[in-house]
C-alpha positions in Angstrom: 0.0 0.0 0.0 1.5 3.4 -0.8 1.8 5.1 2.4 0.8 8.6 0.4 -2.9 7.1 1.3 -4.3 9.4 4.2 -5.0 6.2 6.3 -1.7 4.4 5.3 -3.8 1.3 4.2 -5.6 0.8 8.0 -8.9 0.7 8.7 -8.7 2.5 11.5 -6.5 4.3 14.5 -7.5 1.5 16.6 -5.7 -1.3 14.0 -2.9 1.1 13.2 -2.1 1.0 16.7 -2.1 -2.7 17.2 -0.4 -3.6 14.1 2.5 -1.2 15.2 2.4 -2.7 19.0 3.3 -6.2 17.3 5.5 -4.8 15.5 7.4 -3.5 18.3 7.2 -6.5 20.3 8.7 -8.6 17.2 5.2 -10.5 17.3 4.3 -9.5 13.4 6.1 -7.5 10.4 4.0 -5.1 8.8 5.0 -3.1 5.8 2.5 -1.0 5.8 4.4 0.7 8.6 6.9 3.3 7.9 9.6 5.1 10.1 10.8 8.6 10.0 14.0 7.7 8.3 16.5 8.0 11.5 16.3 3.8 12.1 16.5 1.6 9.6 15.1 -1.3 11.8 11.9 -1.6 14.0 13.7 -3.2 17.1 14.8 0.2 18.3 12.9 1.4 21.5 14.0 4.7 21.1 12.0 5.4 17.2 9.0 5.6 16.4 6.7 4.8 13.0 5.3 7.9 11.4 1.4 8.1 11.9 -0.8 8.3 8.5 -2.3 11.4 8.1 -5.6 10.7 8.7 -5.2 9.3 12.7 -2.5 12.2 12.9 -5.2 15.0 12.0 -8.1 13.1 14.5 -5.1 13.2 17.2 -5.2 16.9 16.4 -8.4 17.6 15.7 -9.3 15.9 19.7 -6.2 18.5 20.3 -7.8 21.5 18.9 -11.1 20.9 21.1 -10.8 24.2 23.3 -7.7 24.5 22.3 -6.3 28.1 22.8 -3.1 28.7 20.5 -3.1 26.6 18.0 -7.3 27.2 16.2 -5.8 30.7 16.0 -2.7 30.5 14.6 -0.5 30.0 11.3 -0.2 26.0 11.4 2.6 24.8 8.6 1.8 21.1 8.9 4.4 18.3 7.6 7.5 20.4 7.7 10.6 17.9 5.9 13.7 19.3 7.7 14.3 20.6 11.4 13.4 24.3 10.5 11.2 26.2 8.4 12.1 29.9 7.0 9.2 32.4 6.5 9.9 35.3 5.0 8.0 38.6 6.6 8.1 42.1 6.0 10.7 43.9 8.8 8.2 46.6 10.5 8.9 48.2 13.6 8.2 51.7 12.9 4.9 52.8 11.4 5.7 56.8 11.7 7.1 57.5 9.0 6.7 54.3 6.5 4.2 51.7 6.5 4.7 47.8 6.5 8.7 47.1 6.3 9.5 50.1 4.4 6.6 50.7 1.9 6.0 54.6 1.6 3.3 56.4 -0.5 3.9 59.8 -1.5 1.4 62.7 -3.2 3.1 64.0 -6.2 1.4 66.4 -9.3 0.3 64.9 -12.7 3.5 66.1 -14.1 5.8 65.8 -11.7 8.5 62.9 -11.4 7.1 59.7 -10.0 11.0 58.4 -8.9 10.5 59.8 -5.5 8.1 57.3 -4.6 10.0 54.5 -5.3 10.7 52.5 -2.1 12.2 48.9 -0.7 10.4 47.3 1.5 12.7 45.4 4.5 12.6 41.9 4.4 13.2 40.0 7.4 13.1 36.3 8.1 11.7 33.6 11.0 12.8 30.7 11.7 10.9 27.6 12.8 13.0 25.1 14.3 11.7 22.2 15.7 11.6 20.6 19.4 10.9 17.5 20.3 8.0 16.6 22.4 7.5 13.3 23.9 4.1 12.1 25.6 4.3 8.3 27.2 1.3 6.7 29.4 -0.1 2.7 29.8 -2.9 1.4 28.4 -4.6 -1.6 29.4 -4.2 -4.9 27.3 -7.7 -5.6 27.3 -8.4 -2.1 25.4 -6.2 -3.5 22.2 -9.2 -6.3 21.3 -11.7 -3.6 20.3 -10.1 -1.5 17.7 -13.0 1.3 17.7 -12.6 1.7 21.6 -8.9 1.5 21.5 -8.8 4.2 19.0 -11.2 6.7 20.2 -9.3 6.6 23.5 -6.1 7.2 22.5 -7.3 10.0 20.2 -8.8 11.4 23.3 -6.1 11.1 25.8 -2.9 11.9 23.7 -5.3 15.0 22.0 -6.1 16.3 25.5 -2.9 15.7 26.7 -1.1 17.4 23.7 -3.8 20.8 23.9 -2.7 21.1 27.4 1.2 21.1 27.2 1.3 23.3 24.1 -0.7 26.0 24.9 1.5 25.6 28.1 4.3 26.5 26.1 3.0 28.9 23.1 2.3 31.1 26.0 4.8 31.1 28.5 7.6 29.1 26.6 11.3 29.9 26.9 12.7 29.4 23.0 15.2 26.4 24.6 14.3 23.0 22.9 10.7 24.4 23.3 8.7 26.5 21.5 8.9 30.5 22.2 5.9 31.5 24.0 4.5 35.1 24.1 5.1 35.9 27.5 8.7 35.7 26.6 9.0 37.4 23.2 10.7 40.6 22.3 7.1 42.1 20.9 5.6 41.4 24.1 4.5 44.8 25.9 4.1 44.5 30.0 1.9 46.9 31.3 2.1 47.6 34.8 -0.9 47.2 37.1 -2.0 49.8 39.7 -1.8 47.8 42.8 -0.3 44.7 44.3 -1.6 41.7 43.8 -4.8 43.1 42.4 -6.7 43.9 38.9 -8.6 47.1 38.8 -10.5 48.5 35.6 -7.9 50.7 34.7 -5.6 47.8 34.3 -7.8 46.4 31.7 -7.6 50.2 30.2 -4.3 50.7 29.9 -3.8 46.6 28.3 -6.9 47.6 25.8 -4.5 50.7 24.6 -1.9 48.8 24.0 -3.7 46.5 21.6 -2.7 46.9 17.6 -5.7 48.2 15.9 -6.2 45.3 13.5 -6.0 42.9 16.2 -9.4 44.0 18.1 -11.3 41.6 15.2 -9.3 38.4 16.3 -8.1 39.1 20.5 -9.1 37.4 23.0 -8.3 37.8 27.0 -6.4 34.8 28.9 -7.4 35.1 32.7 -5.9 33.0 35.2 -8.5 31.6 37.8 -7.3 33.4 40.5 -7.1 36.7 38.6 -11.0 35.9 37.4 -12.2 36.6 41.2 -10.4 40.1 40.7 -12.8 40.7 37.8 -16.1 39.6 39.7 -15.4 41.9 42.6 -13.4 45.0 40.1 -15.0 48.3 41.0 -16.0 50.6 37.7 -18.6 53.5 37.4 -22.0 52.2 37.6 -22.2 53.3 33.2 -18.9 51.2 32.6 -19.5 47.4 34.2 -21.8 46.6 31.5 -19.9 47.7 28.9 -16.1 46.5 30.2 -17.0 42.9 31.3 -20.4 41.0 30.5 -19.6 37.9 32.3 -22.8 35.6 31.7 -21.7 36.6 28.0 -17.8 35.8 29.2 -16.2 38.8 27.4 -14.6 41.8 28.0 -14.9 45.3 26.2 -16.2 42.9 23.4 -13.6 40.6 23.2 -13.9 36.5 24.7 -12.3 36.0 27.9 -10.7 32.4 28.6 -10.1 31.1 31.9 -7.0 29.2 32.3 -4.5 28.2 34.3 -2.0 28.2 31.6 -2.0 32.0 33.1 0.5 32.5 35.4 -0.8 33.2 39.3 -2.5 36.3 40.1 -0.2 39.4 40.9 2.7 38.2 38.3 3.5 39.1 34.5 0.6 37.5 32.2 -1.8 36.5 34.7 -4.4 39.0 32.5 -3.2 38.4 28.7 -4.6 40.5 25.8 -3.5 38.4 22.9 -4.3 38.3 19.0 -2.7 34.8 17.5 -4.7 35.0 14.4 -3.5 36.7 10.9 0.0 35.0 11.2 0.9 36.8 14.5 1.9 33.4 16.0 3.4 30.6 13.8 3.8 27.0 14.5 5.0 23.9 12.5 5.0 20.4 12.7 7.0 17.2 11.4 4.9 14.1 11.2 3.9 12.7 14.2 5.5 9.0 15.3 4.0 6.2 17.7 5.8 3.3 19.2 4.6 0.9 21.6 5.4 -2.6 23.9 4.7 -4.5 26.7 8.1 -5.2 27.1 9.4 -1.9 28.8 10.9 -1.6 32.1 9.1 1.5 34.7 11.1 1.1 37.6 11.6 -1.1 40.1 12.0 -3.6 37.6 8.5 -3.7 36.8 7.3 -4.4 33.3 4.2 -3.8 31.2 3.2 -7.8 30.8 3.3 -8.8 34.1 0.7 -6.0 35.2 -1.5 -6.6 31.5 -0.4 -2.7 30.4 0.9 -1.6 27.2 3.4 1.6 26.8 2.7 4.1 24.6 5.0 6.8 23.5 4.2 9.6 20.7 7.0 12.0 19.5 5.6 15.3 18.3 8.8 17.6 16.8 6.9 21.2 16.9 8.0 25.0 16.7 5.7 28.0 17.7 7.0 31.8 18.2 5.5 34.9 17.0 6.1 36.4 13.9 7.3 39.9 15.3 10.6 40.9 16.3 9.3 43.3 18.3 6.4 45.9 19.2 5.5 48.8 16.8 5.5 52.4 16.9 2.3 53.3 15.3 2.0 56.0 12.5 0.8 58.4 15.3 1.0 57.8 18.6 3.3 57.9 21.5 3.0 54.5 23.0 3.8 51.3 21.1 1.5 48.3 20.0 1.8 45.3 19.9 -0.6 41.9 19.2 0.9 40.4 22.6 0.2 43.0 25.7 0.0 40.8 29.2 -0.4 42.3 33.3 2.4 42.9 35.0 3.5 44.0 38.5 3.2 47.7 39.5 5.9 49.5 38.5 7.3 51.1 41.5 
């Protein structure tokens, strides 16, 4: 079968799955099944066999149930080397040119046109790709129905994989993980009026911050603990219906999510005002791979047959950053924007 099929030549998830256990375990061979090209033999604990694009994208799709970052963002799927270039136009500075470097001028009918000849700046992002590994036991007895077997690890590796990345597309170093925005350049901190606490004009001074464009897509990550701020914040009796409608969950207009991918109340990003859409935040993937056996050791010299439990491990190799270098300075205006703009501590 010619693994350019969607569904590699299986059925389903659930006999994809099996067929690659048995291989593992040296039970069965299986051509169908292919590797990622870094071992040439199956026998290798430490590979994995690329998963056909059809169970890859239901792994997903359970992934992007709720899912905060990555509905939103600029997904380049099936990436074929560690990194991936994408060219973008350099802007930083809106007041006196306009995206990287393009500038307009008014001339007369007769006059020379040269003068509005410009060159945009060209810049350039790179993608590169870190490795994620998720691992867990399954039950034996799961592997004899292949429709339950695959709807539950479509579920629990999805779930699991939506957590830990939008873990890491927001508050994500850059070091063999992906950048998240809390610690890019282009974020912009604003400082918060009191300790420990949110008060409207918090949520004023983020809103401000905003870039123009990006009031059509933003939306406002809260952290738990920062929500109770926002059910006891004091405004002027014509403002609280306006600024937050909570049985409507949004604020000036804009969804609010409550997560705990926030950071704790009182600390940078535990209120995030953040537009991921329109290529402000990119990610890529390779193709996903799959292993399992029931022969592995997990301490204490325990081992998957003995206890009827099959290990599972799927390798995810994924990049995510924004696309900007850094926040702009709009065409006029005093303070800079930016798509990113997170709650800070006070400032003195």
């Amino acid at each position: 079968m010619d693994y350019d099929t969607k569904d590699g030549g299986f059925k389903s998830l659930g006999e994809f799955l099996v067929r690659v256990r048995r291989v593992c375990d040296g039970e069965a061979k299986d051509n169908r099944l292919k590797t990622a090209g870094h071992m040439a033999e199956a026998d290798d604990i430490q590979g994995g066999f690329l998963v056909p694009e059809e169970w890859a994208s239901g792994i997903y799709h359970a992934a992007l149930e709720d899912a905060i970052v990555r509905p939103r963002a600029k997904v380049f799927r099936n990436v074929k080397g560690d990194s991936l270039k994408v060219r973008k136009l350099h802007e930083t500075d809106r007041s006196s040119n306009i995206f990287g470097g393009v500038t307009f001028r008014w001339v007369a009918e007769a006059a020379t046109k040269g003068t509005a000849v410009s060159m945009p700046a060209l810049g350039e992002c790179e993608l590169v790709l870190h490795k994620l590994v998720g691992s867990c036991f399954v039950s034996n007895e799961l592997e004899n129905d292949y429709g339950a077997f695959g709807k539950f690890m479509r579920l629990a590796f999805g779930q699991a994989i939506r957590f830990i990345e939008d873990d890491y597309f927001i508050n994500g170093t850059g070091v063999n993980q992906p950048l998240g925005v809390l610690n890019a350049n282009c974020l912009i901190p604003v400082p918060r009026q009191t300790v420990n606490m949110v008060d409207i004009q918090d949520l004023a001074n983020m809103a401000r911050r905003l870039l123009p464009d990006s009031w059509n897509r933003a939306v406002w990550l809260v952290n738990s603990e920062a929500m109770n701020e926002l059910f006891t914040m004091n405004a002027l009796a014509a403002n609280v219906a306006s600024v937050l409608d909570l049985s409507n969950r949004t604020l000036w207009g804009r969804p609010f999510i409550v997560t705990e991918k926030c950071p704790s109340l009182g600390t940078l990003g535990d209120i995030i005002l953040a537009d991921f859409g329109a290529g402000h935040y990119l990610i890529a993937d390779k193709r996903m791979e799959v292993r399992g056996s029931r022969h592995v050791d997990y301490g204490g010299g325990g081992y998957g047959f003995k206890n009827d439990e099959t290990f599972w491990k799927v390798v995810l190799r994924t990049a995510g950053q924004p696309l900007m270098s850094q926040a702009i300075t709009p065409h006029r205006g005093a303070n800079s924007l930016s798509p990113f703009v997170a709650l800070t501590t006070p400032s003195s």
